[in-house]
GUTIRO-357260 format. One record per residue (C-alpha): z, y, x negated; residue in three letters. Coordinates in Angstrom, 2 decimals. Layout:
N
{{Z,Y,X},"ALA"}
...
//
This chain:
345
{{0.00,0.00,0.00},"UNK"}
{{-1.01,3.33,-1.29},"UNK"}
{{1.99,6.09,-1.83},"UNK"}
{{0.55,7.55,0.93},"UNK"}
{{1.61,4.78,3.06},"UNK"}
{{4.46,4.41,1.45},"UNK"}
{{6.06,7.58,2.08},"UNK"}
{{6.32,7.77,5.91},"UNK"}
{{7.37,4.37,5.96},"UNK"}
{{10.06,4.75,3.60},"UNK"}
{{11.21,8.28,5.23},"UNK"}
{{11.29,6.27,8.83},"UNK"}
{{12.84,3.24,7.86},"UNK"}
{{15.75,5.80,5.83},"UNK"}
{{16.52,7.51,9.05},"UNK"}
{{17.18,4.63,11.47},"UNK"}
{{19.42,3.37,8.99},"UNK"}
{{21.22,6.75,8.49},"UNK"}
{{20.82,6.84,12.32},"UNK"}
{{22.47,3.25,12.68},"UNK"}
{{25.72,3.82,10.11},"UNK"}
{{27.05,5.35,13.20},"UNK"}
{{28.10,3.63,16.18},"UNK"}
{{26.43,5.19,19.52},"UNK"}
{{29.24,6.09,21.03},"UNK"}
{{30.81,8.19,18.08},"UNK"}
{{27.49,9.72,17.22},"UNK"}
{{27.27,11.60,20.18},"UNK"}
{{30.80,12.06,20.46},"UNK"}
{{30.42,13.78,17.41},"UNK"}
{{27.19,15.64,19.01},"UNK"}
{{29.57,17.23,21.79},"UNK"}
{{31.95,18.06,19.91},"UNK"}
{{29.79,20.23,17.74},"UNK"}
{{28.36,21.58,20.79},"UNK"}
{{31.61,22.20,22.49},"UNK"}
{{32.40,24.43,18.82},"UNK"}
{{29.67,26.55,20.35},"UNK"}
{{30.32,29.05,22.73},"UNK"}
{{28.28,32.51,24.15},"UNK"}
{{30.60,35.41,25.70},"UNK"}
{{28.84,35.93,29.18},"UNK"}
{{29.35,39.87,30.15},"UNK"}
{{28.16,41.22,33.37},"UNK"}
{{27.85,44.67,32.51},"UNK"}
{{24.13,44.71,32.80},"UNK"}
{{20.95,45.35,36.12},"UNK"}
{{18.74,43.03,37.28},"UNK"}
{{21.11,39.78,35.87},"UNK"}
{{20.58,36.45,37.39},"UNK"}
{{23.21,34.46,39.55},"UNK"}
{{26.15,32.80,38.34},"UNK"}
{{25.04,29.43,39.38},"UNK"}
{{21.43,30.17,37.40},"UNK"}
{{23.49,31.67,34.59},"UNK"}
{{25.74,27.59,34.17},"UNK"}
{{21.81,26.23,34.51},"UNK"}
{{21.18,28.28,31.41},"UNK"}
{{24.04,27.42,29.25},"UNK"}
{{22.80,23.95,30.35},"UNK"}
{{19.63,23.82,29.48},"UNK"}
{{20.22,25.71,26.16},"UNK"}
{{23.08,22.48,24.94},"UNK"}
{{25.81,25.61,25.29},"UNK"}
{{29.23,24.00,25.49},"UNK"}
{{31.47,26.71,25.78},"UNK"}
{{31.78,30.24,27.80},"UNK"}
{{34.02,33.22,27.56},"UNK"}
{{34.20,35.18,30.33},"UNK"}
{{35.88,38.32,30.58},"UNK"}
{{37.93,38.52,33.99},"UNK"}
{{38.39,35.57,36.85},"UNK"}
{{35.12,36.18,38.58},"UNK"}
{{35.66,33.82,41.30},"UNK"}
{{31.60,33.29,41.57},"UNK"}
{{31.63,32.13,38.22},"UNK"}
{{34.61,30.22,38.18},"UNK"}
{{33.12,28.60,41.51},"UNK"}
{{30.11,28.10,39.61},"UNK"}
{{31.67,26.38,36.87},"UNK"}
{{32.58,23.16,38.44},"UNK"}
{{31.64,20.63,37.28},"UNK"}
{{29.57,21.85,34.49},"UNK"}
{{31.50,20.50,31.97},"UNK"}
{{31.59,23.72,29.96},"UNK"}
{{34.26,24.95,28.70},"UNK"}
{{35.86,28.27,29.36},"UNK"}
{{37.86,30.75,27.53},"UNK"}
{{39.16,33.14,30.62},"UNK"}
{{40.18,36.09,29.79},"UNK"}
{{42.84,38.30,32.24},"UNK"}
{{41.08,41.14,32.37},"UNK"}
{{41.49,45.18,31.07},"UNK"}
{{44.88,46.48,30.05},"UNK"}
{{45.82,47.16,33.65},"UNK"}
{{45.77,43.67,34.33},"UNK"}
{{47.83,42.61,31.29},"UNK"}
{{50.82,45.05,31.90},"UNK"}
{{50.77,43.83,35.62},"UNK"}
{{50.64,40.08,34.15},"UNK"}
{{53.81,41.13,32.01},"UNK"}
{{55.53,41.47,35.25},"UNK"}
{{54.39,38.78,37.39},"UNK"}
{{52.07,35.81,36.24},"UNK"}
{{52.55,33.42,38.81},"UNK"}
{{50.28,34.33,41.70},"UNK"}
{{47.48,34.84,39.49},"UNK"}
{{47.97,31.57,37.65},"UNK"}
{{47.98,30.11,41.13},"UNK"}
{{44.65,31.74,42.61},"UNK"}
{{42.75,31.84,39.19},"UNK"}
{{43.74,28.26,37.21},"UNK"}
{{45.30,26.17,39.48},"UNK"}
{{42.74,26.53,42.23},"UNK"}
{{39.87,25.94,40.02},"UNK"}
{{41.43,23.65,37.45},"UNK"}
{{40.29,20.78,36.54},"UNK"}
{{37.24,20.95,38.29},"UNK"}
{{36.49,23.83,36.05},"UNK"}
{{37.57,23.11,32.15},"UNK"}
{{39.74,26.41,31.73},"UNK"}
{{40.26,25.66,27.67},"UNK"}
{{42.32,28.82,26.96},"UNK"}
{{43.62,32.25,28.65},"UNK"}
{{43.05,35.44,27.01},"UNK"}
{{46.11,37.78,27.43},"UNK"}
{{44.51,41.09,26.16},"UNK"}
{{40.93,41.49,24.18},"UNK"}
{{41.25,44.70,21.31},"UNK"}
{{44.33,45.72,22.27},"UNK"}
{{45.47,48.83,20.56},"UNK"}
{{48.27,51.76,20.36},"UNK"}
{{51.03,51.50,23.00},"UNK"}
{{49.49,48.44,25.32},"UNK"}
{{50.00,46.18,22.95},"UNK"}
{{53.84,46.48,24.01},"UNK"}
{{52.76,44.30,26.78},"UNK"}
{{50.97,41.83,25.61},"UNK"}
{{53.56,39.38,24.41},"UNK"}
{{55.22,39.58,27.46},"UNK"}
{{52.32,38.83,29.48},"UNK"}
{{51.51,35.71,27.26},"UNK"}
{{54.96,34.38,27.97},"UNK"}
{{54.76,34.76,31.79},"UNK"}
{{51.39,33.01,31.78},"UNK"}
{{52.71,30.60,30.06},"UNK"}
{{55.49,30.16,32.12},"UNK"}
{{53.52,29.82,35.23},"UNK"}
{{51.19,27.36,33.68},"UNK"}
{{54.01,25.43,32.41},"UNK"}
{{55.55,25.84,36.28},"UNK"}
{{52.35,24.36,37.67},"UNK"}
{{51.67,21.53,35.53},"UNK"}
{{49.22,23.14,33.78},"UNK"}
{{50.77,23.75,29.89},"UNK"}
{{48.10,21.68,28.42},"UNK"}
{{46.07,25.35,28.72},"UNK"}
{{46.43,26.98,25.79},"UNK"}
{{46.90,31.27,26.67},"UNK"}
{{46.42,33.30,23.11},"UNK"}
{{44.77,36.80,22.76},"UNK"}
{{42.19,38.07,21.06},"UNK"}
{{41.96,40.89,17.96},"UNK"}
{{39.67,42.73,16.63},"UNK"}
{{39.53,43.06,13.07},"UNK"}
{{40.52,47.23,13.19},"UNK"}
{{44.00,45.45,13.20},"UNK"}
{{44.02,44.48,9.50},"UNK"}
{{43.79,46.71,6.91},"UNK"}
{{42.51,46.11,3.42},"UNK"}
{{41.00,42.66,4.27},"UNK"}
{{38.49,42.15,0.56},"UNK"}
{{39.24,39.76,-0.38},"UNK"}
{{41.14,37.73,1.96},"UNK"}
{{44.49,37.61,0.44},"UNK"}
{{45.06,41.45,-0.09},"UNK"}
{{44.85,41.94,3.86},"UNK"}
{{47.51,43.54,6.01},"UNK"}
{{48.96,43.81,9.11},"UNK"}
{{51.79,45.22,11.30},"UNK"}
{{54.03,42.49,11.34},"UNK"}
{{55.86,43.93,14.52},"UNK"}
{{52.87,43.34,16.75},"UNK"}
{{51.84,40.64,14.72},"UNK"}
{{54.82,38.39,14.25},"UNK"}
{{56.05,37.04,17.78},"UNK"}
{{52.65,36.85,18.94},"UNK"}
{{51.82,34.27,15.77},"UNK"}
{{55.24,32.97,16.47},"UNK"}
{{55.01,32.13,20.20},"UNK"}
{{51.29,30.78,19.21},"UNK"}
{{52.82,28.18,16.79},"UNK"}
{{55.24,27.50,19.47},"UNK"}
{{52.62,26.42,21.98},"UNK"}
{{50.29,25.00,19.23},"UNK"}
{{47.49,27.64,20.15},"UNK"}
{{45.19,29.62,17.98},"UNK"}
{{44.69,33.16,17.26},"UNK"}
{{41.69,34.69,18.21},"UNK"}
{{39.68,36.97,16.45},"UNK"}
{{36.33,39.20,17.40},"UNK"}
{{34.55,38.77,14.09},"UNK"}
{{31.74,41.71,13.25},"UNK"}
{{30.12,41.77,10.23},"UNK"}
{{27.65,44.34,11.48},"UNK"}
{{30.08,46.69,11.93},"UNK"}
{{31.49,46.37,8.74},"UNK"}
{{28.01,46.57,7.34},"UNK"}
{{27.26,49.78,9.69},"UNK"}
{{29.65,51.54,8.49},"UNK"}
{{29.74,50.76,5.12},"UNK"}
{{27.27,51.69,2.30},"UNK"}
{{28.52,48.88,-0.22},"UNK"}
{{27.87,45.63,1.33},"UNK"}
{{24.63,44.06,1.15},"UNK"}
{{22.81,43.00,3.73},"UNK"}
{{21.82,39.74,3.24},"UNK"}
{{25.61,39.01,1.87},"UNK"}
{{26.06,40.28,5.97},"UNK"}
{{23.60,38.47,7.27},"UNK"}
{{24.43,34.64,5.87},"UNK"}
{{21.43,35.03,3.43},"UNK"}
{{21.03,34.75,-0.52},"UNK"}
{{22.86,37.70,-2.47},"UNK"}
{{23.74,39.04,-5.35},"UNK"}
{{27.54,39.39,-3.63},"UNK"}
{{29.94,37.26,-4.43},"UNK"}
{{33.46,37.98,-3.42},"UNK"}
{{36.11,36.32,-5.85},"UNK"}
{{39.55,36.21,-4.68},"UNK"}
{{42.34,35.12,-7.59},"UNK"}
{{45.46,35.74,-5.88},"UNK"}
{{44.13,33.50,-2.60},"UNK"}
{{43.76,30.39,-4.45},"UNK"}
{{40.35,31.18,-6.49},"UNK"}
{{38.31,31.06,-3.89},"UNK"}
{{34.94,32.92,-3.58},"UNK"}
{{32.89,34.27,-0.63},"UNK"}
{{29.19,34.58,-0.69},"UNK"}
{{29.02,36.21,3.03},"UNK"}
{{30.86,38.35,4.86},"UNK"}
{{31.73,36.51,8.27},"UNK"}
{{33.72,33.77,5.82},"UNK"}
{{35.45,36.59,4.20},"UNK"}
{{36.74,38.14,7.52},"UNK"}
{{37.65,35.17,9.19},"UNK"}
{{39.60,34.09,6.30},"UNK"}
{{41.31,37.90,6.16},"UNK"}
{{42.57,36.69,9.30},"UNK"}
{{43.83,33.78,8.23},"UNK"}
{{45.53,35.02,5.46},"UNK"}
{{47.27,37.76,7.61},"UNK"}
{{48.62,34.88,9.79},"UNK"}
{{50.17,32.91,7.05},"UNK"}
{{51.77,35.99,5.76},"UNK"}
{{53.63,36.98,8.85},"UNK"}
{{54.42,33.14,9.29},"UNK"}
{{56.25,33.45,5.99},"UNK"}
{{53.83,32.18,3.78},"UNK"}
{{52.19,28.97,3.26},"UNK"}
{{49.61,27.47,5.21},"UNK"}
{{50.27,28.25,8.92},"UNK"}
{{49.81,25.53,11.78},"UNK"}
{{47.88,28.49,14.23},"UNK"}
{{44.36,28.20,13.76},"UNK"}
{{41.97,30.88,13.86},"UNK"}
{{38.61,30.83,16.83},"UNK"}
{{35.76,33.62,16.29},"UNK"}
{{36.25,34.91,20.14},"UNK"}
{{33.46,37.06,19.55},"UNK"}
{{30.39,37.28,16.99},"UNK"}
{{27.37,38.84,16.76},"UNK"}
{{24.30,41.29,15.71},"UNK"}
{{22.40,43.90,17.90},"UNK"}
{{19.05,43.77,18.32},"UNK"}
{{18.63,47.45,18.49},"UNK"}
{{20.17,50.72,18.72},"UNK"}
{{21.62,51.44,14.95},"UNK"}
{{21.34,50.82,11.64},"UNK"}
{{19.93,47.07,10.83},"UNK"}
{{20.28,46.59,14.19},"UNK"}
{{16.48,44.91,14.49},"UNK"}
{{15.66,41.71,16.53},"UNK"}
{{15.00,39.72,13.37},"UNK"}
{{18.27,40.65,12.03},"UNK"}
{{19.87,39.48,14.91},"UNK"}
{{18.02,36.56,15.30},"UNK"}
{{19.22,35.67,11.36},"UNK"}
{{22.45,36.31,11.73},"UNK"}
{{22.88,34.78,14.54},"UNK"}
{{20.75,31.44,13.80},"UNK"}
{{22.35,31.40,11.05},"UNK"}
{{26.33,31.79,12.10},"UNK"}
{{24.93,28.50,14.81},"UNK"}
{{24.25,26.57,11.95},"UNK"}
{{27.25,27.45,9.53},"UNK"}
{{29.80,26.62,11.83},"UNK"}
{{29.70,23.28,10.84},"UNK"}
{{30.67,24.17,7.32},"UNK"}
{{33.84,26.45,8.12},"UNK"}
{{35.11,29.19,5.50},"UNK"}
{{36.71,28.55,1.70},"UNK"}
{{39.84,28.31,3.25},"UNK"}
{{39.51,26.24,5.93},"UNK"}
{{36.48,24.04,5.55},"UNK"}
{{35.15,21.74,8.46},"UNK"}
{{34.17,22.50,11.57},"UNK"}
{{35.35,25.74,13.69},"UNK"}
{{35.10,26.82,16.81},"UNK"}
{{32.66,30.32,17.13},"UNK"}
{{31.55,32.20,20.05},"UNK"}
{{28.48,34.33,20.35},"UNK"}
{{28.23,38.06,21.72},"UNK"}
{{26.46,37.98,23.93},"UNK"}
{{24.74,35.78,26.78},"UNK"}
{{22.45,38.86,27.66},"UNK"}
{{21.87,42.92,27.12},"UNK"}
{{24.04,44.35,29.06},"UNK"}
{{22.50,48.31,29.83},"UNK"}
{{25.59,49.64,31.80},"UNK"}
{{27.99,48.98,28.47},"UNK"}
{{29.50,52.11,27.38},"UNK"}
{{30.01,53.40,23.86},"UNK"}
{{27.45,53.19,20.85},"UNK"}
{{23.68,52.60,21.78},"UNK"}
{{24.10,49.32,19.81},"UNK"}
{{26.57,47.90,22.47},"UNK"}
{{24.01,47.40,24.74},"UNK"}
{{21.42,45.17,22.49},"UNK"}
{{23.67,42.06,21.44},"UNK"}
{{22.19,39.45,24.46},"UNK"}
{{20.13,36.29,22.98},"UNK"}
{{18.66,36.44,26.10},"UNK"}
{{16.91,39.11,28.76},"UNK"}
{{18.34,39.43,32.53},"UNK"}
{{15.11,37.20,33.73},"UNK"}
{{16.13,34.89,30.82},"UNK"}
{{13.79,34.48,28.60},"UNK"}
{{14.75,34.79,24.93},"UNK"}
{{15.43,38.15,23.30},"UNK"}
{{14.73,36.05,19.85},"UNK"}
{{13.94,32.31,19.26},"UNK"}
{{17.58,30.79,18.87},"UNK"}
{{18.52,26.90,18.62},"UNK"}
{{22.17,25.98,19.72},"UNK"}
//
């Protein structure tokens, strides 16, 4: 047989063996679980966006495993069940939080219990980028939910909040971040109470934005000259900037822990590039960084290597967002759903 033939045989008969050193069963165990590591935050601040029930069908069809959404939307938590996606539901705006520090029961009772199991509420978000004086009641507001969840057989959900990365100061490299360990302290300590994780909205486009040091291919997963050593956090190096931040988080956890490696894990709540609207904000930016944050969850960071759990920002555009022009252009997708960019989950 000529090389020629020899090749594709030889490449064929290599991948049903590789394919056949797993058992069936664990293989695409193993192929959920990846895709369950995967999530897209689904705003509805946009015009023109399709249905909630269309919306699941698209997270479907696209192998999405995982959804944030940002208050209980009962059409969306109706439209849930049974998809087998998960959810990360968050409370809602401040308001909502300082009224949950008060009383969580009745909304644990009309917004988990009446939808759980059916729909697979993962965690509860007390609080997204809280700042200044409502973060008084955030704590407080974890530990009623809690309490209610616990009071209706429903502890197995895991409620944690979510912070942006404005909260730590000083954060390159990794182990010369800081925080306020007065905010950040009983909320790390009532997480490794409960054995939830931290979350964290992860932006290396803003840090690139407003920044005229960082490179941006080291921002955009690419090859780069950048490499970020860090001595005093155990020699580790960094060669892009979404490992770097994540792993500032980390390192801020284990410090208000007390040192040493902390038992709260850190999940990328939110993560993403816009499309438009600012400075490297183009559609194949986006499309590289976030292709290319897909694919590297599977790696994890230098400090915590394996695989993580990552959501996207964001499902769609979403033109009635306030703020910077760029806050509008971070969907993967247009409101009739077609792509924005090719993307592969």
């Amino acid at each position: 047989m000529s090389m020629q033939g020899v090749v594709p045989v030889l490449a064929a008969a290599l991948a049903i063996a590789a394919f056949a050193s797993f058992p069936s069963g664990t293989h695409i165990a193993k192929l959920r679980y990846i895709m369950r590591s995967i999530g897209v935050c689904y705003g509805m601040n946009g015009d023109g966006l399709p249905s909630r029930s269309n919306v699941v069908q698209l997270y479907k069809s696209n192998g999405i495993g995982a959804m944030r959404i940002y208050s209980a939307d009962r059409e969306a938590l109706d439209a849930l069940r049974g998809s087998g996606i998960d959810l990360a539901l968050d409370v809602g705006e401040r308001n909502d939080v300082g009224q949950l520090a008060a009383n969580a029961d009745s909304w644990v009772q009309d917004n988990v219990k009446a939808y759980y199991p059916d729909v697979k509420i993962k965690y509860i978000v007390v609080g997204n980028e809280l700042t200044g004086t409502a973060t008084a009641s955030i704590l407080p507001a974890m530990q009623n939910v809690q309490a209610a969840l616990a009071s209706a057989g429903l502890a197995k959900i895991k409620v944690t909040t979510a912070i942006k990365m404005d909260t730590l100061a000083a954060s390159s490299p990794p182990s010369a971040v800081f925080t306020n360990p007065s905010v950040m302290e009983p909320i790390v300590r009532f997480l490794t109470g409960n054995a939830a994780p931290l979350l964290a909205n992860v932006y290396p486009y803003f840090a690139y934005r407003d920044s005229q040091d960082i490179d941006l291919s080291y921002a955009l997963f690419q090859p780069s000259s950048t490499t970020v050593s860090d001595p005093n956090g155990g020699g580790l190096s960094y060669t892009n900037l979404f490992d770097a931040m994540v792993d500032a988080v980390r390192a801020a956890v284990e410090k208000v822990s007390g040192g040493g490696s902390s038992v709260v894990d850190v999940v990328v709540s939110e993560s993403g590039w816009p499309s438009d609207g600012g400075k490297g904000a183009t559609v194949e930016n986006a499309r590289a960084y976030n292709q290319n944050l897909i694919d590297h969850v599977a790696q994890g960071t230098p400090k915590k290597p394996g695989q993580m759990e990552v959501y996207v920002f964001a499902l769609f555009n979403e033109n009635r967002k306030e703020g910077d022009a760029t806050e509008k252009k971070f969907g993967l997708f247009n409101p009739d759903k077609t792509p924005v960019y090719p993307i592969t989950f």
